[in-house]
VOGU-3710 file (C-alpha; in Angstrom, 3 decimals, decimal comma):
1> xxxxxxxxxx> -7,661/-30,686/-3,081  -4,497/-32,667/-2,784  -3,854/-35,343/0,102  -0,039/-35,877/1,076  1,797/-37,678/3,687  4,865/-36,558/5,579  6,934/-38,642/7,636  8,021/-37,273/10,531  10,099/-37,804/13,875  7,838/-37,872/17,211
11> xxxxxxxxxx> 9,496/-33,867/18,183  9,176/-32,027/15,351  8,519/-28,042/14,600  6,165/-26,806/11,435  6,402/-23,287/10,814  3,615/-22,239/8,793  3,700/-18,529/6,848  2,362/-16,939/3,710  1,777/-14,148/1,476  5,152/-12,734/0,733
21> xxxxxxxxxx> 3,890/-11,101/-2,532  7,428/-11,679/-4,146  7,685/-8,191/-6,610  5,940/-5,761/-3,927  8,139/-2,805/-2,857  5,943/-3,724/0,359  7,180/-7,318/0,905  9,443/-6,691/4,224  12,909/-8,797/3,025  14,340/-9,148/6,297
31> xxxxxxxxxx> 11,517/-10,876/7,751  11,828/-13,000/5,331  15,162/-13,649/6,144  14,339/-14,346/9,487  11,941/-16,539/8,530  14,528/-18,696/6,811  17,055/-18,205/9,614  15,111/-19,609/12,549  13,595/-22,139/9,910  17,450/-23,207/9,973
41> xxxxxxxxxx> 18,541/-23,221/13,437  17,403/-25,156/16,529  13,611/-24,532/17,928  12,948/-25,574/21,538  15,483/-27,568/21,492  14,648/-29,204/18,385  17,511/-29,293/16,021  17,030/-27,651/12,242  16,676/-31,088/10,572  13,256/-31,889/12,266
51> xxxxxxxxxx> 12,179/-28,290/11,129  9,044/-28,135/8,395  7,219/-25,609/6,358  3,961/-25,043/4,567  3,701/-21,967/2,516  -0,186/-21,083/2,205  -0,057/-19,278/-1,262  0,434/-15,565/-2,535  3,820/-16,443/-3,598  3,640/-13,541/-5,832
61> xxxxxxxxxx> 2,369/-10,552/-6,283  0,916/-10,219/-9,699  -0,263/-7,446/-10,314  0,772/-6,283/-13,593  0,337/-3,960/-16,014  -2,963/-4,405/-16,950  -4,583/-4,535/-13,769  -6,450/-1,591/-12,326  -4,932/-2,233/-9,309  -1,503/-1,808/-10,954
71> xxxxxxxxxx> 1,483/1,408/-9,774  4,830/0,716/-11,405  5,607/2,839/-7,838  4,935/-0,379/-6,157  6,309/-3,218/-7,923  10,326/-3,813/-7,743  9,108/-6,285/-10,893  5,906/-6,197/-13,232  6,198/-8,875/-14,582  4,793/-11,850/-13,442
81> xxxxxxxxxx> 6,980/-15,134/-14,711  10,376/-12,818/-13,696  8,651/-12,823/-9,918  7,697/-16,368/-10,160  11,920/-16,730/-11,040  12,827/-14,327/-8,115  10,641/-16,329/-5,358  12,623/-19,547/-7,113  15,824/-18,616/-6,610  15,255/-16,856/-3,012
91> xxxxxxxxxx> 13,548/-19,719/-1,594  15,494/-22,493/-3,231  17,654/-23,018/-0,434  15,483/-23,557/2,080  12,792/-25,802/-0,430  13,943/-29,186/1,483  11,997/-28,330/4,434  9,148/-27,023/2,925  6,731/-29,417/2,248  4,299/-27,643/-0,108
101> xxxxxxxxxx> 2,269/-24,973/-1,198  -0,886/-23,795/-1,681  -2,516/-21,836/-4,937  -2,928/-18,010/-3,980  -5,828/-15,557/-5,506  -3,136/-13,433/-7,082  -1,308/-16,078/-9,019  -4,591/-17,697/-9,743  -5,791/-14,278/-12,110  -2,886/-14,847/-13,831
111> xxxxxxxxxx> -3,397/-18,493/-15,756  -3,088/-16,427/-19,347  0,453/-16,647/-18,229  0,006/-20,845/-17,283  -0,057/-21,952/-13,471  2,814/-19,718/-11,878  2,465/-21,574/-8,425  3,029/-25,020/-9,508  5,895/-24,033/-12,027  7,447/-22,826/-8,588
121> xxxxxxxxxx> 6,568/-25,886/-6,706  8,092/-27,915/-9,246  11,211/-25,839/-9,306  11,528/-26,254/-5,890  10,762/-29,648/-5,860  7,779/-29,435/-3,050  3,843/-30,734/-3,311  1,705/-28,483/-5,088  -1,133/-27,854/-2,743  -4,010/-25,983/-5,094
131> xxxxxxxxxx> -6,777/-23,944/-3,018  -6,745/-26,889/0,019  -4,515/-29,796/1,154  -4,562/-32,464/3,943  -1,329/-33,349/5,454  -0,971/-36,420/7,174  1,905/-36,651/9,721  2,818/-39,991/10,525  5,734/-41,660/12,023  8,240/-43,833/10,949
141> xxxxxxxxxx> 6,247/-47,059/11,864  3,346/-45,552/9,383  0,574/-44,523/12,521  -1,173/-41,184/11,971  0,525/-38,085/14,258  -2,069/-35,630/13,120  -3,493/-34,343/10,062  -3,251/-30,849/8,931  -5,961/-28,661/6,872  -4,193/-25,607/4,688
151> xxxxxxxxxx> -5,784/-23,322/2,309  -5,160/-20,363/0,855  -8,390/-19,046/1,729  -10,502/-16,307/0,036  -12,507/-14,964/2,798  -11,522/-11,965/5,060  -11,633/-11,917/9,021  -12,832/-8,673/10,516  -13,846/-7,284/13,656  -14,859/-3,776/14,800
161> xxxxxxxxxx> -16,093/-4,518/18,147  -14,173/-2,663/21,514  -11,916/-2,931/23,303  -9,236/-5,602/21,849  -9,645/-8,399/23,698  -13,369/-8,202/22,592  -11,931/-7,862/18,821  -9,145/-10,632/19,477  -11,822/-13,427/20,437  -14,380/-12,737/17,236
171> xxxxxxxxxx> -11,216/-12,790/15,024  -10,408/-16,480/16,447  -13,960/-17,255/16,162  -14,627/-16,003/12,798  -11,230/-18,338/12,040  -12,630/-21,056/13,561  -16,646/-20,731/11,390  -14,766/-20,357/8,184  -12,076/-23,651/8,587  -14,114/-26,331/11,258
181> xxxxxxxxxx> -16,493/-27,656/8,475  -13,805/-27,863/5,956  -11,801/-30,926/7,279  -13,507/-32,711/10,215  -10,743/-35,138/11,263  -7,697/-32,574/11,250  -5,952/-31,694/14,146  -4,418/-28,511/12,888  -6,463/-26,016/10,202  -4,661/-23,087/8,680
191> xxxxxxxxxx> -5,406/-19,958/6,136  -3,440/-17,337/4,322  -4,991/-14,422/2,387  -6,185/-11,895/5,393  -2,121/-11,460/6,140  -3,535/-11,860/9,977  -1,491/-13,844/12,185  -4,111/-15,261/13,821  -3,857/-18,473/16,665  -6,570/-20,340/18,307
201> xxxxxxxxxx> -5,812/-22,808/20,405  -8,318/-25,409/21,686  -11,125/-24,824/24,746  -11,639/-28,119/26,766  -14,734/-28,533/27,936  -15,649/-30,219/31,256  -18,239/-33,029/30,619  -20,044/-35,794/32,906  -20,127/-39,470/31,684  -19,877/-42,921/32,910
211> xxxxxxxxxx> -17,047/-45,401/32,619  -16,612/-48,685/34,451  -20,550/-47,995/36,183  -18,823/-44,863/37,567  -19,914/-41,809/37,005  -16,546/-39,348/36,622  -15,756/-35,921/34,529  -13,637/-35,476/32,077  -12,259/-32,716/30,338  -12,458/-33,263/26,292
221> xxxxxxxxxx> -9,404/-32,968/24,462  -7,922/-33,959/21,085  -7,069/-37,274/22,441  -9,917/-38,059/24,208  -12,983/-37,722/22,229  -16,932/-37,955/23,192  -16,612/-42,152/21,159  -17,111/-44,908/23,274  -15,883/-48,525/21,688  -17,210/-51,861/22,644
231> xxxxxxxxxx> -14,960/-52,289/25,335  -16,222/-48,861/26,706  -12,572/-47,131/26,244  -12,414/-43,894/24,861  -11,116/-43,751/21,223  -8,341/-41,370/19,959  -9,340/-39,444/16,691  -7,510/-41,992/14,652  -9,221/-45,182/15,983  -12,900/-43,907/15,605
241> xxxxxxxxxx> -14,191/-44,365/11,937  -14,644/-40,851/10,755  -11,379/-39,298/12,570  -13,591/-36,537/13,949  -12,676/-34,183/15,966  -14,665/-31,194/17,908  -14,495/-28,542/16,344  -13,816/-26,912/20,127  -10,732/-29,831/20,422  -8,891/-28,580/16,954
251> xxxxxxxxxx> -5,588/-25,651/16,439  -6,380/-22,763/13,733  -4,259/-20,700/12,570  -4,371/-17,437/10,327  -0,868/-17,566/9,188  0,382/-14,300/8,763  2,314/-12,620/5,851  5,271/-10,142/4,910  3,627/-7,633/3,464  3,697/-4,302/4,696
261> xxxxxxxxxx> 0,073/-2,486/4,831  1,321/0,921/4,438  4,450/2,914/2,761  5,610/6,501/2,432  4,958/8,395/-1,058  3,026/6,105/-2,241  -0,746/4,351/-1,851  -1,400/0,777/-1,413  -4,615/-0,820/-2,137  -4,705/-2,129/1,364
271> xxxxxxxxxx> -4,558/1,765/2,392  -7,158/2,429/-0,202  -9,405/-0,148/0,628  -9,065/1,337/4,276  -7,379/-2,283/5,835  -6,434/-2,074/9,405  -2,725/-2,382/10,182  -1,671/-6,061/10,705  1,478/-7,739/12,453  3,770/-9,133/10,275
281> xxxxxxxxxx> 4,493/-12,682/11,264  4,900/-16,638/11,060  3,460/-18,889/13,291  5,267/-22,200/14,728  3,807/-25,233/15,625  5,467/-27,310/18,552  4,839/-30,978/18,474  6,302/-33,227/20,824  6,098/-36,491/21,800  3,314/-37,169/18,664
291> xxxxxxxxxx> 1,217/-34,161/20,216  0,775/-30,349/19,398  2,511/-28,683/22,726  1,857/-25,181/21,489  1,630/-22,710/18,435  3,933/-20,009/18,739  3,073/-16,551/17,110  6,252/-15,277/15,588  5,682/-11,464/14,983  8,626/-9,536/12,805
//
């Protein structure tokens, strides 16, 4: 687990994306181009300085020779350390506004060869995140924004009930079971590894309670949370003593990847383990003013 802070102005974007699999035949190239062109150019109207990134792991693809897994039909290189040098040099100009990264289950098998995914963060100068990281935004005055959960992530996120909508809401909920207990005062939760690009945005809930010997409703949100103080004001996340925040009040995100599921002429373990097709895909998050406006799905 690694903690790190990031300063940050109070209108900001933070792209988050994953799972490239640098040394697939599969990884779709100009997506990641894209990627790295709206990462540089203005965002609702939010020039490219104020842009961020997290990467959340699978740099790579490593599977190599040895690995049953392996098809020399599906690797443009076999070797892992030349991919780690490939993902280097293609992401090198865009490592100042990526913050970090996290540790991915295919680099991770391969620690005969040392620890692939923090020789490339060091390369590239960013945090090495391991499995799971906090962020903490704050602002140039030092107050907490938000905090961020990322983590690679090792459990899949499947659904097979009808029609989609039905499917769409179990996938955010299953997202939701597997990152709300891991990180109860962050604002923002993501996860790589299912190469789902996933986004579920919070559900306020209306609630009764009394203020001032007046009985009112309130809706709950991020901002407003169910802790009174001695002064009977509501408390903000960051003035109650744990940070919590509902579960219910929180962002996840299932960030996506560039990595094709299926190919001509030859057969993918995705194919072979009989993997739905997924959207290829970023997602963006829009704060402004200190506060998450939106998430945007970016789909390639």
């Amino acid at each position: 687990m690694r903690i790190i802070e990031k300063t940050v102005p109070a209108n900001f974007n933070y792209f988050l994306c994953g799972d490239n699999h640098e040394g697939s035949v599969l990884q779709y190239s100009k997506g990641v181009d894209k990627f790295f062109d709206m990462l540089e150019s203005p965002w609702d109207g939010v020039m490219p300085r104020n842009n961020f990134a997290w990467h959340s792991g699978d740099h790579i693809e490593g599977i190599v020779i040895d690995d049953p897994r392996y098809d020399p039909r599906v690797c443009t290189e076999p070797i892992a350390t030349e991919q780690n040098k490939v993902f280097i040099k293609k992401w090198k100009p865009i490592a100042k506004k990526l913050i970090g990264m996290n540790e991915g289950n295919h680099p991770w098998k391969l620690h005969k060869f040392g620890n692939l995914t923090s020789d490339a963060c060091k390369a590239l100068g960013i945090e090495y995140g391991t499995f799971r990281s906090i962020v903490i935004f704050k602002d140039r005055k030092g107050r907490v924004i938000f905090k961020a959960y990322h983590t690679h992530g090792r459990k899949l996120i499947r659904s097979y009930a009808e029609p989609e909508k039905r499917k769409r809401a179990n996938r955010e909920l299953i997202l939701q079971r597997q990152l709300s207990s891991m990180a109860g005062d962050c604002l923002l939760q993501s996860k790589g590894h299912t190469h789902q690009l996933i986004v579920s945005r919070p559900q306020p809930v209306l609630y009764i309670a009394e203020k001032h010997d007046r009985i009112k409703a309130y809706y709950t949100n991020p901002d407003q949370l169910e802790v009174v103080s001695p002064t009977r004001e509501f408390l903000s996340a960051e003035q109650t003593p744990s940070g919590f925040i509902h579960p219910d009040n929180r962002w996840y995100v299932n960030t996506g990847s560039f990595l094709r599921t299926i190919r001509e002429n030859i057969v993918t373990y995705q194919e072979a383990l009989e993997l739905p097709p997924t959207a290829l895909g970023f997602a963006i998050v829009e704060v402004r003013d200190r506060k998450i406006k939106d998430i945007k799905e970016v789909v390639l």
